[in-house]
ROLUMLO-247540 format. One record per residue (C-alpha): residue number from 1; residue in one letter; x, z, y. Coordinates in steps of 0.02 Angstrom, whole numbers, plus 50000, padded with zeros to 5 digits. Each point is the difference from the previous one (the first is absolute). Layout:
ROLUMLO-247540
ATOM NUM a X Z Y
...
***
This chain:
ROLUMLO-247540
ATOM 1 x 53112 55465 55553
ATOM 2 x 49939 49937 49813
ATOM 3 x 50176 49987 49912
ATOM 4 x 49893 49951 49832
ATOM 5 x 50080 49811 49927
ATOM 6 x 49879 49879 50009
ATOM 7 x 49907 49926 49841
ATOM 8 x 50028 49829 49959
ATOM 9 x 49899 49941 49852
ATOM 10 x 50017 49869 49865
ATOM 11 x 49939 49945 49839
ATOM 12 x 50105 50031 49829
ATOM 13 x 50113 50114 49919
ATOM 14 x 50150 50093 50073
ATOM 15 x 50134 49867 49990
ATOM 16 x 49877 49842 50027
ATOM 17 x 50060 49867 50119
ATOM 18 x 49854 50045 50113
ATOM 19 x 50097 50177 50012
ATOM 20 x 50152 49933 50047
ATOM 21 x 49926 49880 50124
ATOM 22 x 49929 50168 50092
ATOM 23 x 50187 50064 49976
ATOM 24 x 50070 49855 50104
ATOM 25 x 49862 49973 50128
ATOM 26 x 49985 50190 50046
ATOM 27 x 50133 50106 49927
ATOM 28 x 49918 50135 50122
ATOM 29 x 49822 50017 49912
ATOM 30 x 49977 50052 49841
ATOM 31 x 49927 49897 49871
ATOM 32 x 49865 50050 49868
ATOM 33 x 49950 49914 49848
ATOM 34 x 49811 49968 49972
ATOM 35 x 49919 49924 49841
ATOM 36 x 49904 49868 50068
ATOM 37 x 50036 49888 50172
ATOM 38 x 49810 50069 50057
ATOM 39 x 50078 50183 49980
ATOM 40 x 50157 49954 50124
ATOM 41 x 49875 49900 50116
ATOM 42 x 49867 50133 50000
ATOM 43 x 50132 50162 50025
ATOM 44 x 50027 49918 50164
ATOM 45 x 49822 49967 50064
ATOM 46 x 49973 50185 49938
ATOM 47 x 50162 50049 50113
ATOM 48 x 50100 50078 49862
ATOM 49 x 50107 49869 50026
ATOM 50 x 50080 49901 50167
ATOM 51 x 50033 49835 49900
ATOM 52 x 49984 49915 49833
ATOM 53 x 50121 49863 49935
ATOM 54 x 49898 49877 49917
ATOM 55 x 50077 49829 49909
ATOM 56 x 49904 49833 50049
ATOM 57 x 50102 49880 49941
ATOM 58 x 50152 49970 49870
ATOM 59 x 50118 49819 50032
ATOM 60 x 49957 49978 49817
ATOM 61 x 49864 50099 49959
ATOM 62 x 49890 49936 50149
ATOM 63 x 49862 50113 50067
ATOM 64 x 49935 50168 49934
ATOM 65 x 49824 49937 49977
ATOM 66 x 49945 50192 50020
ATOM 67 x 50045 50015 50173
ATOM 68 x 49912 49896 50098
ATOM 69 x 49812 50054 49925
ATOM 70 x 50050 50169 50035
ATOM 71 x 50054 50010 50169
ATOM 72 x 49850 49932 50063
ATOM 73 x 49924 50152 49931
ATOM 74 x 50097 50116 50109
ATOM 75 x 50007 50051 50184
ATOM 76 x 50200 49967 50005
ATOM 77 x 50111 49913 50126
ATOM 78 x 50169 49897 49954
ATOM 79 x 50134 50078 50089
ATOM 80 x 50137 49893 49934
ATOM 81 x 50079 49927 49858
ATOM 82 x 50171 50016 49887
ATOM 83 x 50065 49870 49868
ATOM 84 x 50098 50070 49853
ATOM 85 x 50107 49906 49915
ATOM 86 x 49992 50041 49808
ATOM 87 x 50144 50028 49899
ATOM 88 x 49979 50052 49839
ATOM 89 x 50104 50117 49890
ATOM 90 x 50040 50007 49839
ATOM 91 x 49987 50192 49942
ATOM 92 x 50050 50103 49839
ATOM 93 x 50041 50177 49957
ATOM 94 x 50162 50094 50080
ATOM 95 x 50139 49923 49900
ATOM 96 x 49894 49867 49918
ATOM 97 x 50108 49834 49991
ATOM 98 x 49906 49842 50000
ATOM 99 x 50029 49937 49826
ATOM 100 x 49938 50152 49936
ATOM 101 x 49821 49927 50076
ATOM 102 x 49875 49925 49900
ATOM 103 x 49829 50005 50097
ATOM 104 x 49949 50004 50189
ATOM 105 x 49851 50032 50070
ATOM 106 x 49926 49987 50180
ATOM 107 x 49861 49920 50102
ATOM 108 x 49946 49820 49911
ATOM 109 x 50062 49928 50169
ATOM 110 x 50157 50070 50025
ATOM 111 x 50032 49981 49785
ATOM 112 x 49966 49806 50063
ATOM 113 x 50103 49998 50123
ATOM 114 x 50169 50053 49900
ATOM 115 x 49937 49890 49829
ATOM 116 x 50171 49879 50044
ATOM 117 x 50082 50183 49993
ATOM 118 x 49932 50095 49850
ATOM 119 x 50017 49856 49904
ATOM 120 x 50190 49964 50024
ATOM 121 x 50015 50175 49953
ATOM 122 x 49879 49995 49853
ATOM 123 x 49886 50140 50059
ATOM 124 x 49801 50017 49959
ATOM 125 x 49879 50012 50143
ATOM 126 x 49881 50117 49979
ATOM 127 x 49853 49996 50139
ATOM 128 x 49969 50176 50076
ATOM 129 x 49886 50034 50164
ATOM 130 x 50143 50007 50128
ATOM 131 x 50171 50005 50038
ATOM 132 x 50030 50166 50059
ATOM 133 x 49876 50087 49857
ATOM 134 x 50129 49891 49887
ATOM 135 x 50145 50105 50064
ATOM 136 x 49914 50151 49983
ATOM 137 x 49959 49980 49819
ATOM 138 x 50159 49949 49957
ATOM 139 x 50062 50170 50080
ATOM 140 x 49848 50091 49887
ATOM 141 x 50022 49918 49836
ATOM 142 x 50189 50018 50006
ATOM 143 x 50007 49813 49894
ATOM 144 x 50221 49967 50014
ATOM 145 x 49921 49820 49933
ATOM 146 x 49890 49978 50126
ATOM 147 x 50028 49925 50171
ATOM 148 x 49868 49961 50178
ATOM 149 x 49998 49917 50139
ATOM 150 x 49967 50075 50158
ATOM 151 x 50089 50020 50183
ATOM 152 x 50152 50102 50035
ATOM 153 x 49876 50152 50074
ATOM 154 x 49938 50012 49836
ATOM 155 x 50167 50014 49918
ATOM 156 x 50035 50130 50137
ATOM 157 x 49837 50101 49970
ATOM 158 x 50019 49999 49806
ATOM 159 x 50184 50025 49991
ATOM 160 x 50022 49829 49894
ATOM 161 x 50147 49890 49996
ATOM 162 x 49994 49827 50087
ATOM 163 x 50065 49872 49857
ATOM 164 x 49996 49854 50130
ATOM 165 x 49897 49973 50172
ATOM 166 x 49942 49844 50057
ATOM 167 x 49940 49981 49817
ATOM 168 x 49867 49847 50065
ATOM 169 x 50051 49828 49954
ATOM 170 x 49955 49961 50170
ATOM 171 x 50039 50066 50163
ATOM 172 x 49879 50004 50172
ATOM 173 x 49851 50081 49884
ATOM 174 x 49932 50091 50157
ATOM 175 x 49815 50103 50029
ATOM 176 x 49921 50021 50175
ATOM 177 x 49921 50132 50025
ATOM 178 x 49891 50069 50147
ATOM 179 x 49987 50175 50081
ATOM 180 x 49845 50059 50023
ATOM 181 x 49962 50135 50132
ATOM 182 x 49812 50104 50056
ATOM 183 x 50015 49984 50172
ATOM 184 x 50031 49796 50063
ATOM 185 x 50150 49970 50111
ATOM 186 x 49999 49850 50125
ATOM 187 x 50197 49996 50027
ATOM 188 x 50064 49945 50162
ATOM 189 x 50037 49822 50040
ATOM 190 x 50184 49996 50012
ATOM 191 x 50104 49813 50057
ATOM 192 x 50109 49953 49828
ATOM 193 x 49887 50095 49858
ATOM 194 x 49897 49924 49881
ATOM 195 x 49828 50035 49962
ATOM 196 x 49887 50003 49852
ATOM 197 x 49813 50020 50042
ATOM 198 x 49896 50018 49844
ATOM 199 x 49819 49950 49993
ATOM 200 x 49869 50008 49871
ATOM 201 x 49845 49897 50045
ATOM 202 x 49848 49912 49924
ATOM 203 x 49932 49844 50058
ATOM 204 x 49821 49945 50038
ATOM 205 x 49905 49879 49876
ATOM 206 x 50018 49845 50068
ATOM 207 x 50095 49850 49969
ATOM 208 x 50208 49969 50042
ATOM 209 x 49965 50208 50060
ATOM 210 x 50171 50036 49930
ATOM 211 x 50103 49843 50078
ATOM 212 x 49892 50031 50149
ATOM 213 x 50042 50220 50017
ATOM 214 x 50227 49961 49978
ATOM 215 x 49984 49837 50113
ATOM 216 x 50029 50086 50168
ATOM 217 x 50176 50076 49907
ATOM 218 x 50057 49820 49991
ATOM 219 x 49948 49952 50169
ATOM 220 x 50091 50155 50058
ATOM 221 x 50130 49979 49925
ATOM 222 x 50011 50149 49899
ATOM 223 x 50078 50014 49816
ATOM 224 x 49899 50045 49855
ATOM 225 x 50100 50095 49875
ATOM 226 x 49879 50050 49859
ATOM 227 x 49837 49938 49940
ATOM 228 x 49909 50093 49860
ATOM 229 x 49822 50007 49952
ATOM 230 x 49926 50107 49881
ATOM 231 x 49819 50015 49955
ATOM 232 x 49915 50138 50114
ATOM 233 x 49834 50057 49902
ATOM 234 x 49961 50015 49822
ATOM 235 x 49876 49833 50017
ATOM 236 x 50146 49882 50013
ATOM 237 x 49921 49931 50142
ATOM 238 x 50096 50036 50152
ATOM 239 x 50196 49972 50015
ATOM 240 x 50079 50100 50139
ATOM 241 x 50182 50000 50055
ATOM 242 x 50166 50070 50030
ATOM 243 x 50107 49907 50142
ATOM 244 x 50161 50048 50066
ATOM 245 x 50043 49902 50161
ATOM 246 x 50173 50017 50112
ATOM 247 x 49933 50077 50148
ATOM 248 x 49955 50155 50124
ATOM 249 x 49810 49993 50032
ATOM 250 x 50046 50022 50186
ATOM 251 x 50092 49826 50003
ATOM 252 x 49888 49905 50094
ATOM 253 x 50006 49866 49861
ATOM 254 x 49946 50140 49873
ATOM 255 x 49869 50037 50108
ATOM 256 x 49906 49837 50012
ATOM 257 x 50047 49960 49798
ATOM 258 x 49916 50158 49954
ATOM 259 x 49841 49954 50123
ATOM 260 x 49982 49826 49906
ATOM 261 x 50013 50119 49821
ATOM 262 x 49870 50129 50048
ATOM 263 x 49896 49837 50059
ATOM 264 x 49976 49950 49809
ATOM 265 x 50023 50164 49917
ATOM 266 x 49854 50122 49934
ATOM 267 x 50138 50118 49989
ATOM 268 x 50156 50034 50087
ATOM 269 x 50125 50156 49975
ATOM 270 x 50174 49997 50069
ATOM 271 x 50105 50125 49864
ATOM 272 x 50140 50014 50117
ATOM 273 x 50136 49924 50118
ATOM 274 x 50166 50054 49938
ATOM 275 x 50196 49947 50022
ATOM 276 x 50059 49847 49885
ATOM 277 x 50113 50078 49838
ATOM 278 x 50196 49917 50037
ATOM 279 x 49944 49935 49845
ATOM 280 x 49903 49866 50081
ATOM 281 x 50139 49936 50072
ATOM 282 x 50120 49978 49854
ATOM 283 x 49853 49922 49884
ATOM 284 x 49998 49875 50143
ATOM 285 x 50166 49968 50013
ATOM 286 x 50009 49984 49796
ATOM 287 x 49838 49846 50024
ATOM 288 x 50115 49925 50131
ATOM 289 x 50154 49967 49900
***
């Protein structure tokens, strides 16, 4: 029996949000930092690793443009998905008080994100390349003047003081991401669960092609939950796309949407069938009220 953890990979420093999303979603596995998101995407098509955590969208950010040219690039399957919510710390030295702060760095975005903040307490952003490379530089340089902003893990990994969490000046900041697995999965169609069924797809040259190829998933009554295109060659003449529809491709309605797609399409890949995130659910209930 192999007793060896698993490898889950993701993109960014010890101590990056991406980290501690692998932390929550599989607490078994263990996660290991790569450079680039091609170096966690390609350790698992090379089997070195059994998943890779990789961020496609941010509630305020929006998308990670990166993603979705490189995954057509690879042989990977979505396996599932995880939403983080993003709470961001404000860190110093051991014993550091905050008015003994005068700078702050982190990632532009998160720096952004807490300007209400680090102006109330009259502290200078300075724009580094990530949150958790923040904390550790604050740990190297030893600064007592110098604060960062990064997640609780990184505070943990670092041995820095948390000065105040939930430093954003405004809640619900939230990134998806998507798990991404060698070997596809088709899970079983189970009564009550959710689906996500991810395509990618290009449709043929002619006209209305792209009203015609999602028509049949509004005459089957099927819920389209994402629509992205991004520019599939370097001649910036063909648009292909990434669709995420509520749905088991073994639902008969599925079945005939996905007929009508192919119909239209010069290319169709399904990335995956996978469980809805409770996270769904609550951003639902949130549009409701």
């Amino acid at each position: 029996m192999n007793t060896e953890k698993q490898i889950i990979a993701y993109q960014g420093e010890p101590g990056a949000y991406s980290h501690l999303s692998c932390v929550h979603a599989h607490p078994e596995m263990e996660a290991v930092a790569c450079e680039t998101f091609s170096d966690a995407m390609f350790m698992v098509e090379r089997g070195e690793a059994t998943l890779a955590m990789i961020p496609l969208e941010n509630s305020t950010a929006g998308r990670v443009e990166e993603i979705y040219r490189l995954i057509p690039k690879t042989r990977l399957h979505i396996v599932g998905e995880h939403y983080e919510p993003v709470n961001h710390c404000l860190l110093a030295l051991p014993g550091v008080s905050t008015t003994e702060l005068k700078t702050v760095s982190s990632h532009p975005q998160a720096l952004a994100q807490c300007d209400g903040h680090l102006r109330e307490l009259g502290l200078k952003p300075v724009a580094a390349l990530d949150t958790a490379g923040s904390a550790n530089a604050l740990l190297t340089r030893g600064n007592r003047s110098h604060g960062a902003i990064a997640s609780s893990l990184a505070a943990e990994l670092y041995g820095l003081d948390i000065l105040q969490e939930n430093f954003q000046d405004k809640s619900g900041n939230t990134t998806h991401f998507i798990k991404l697995a060698r070997d596809s999965h088709m899970p079983e169609r189970t009564q009550g669960t959710k689906f996500i069924t991810t395509l990618l797809f290009t449709v043929r040259n002619i006209p209305a092609a792209l009203y015609k190829a999602l028509g049949g998933f509004s005459t089957n009554g099927l819920n389209m939950v994402k629509l992205e295109s991004y520019m599939a060659s370097d001649t910036m003449t063909v648009s292909s796309f990434h669709l995420d529809v509520e749905g088991h491709p073994h639902d008969k309605n599925m079945r005939h949407a996905l007929q009508e797609l192919e119909f239209f399409t010069s290319e169709l890949r399904n990335m995956g069938t996978y469980p809805a995130h409770p996270f769904r659910d609550r951003a639902d209930l949130i549009l409701e009220d």
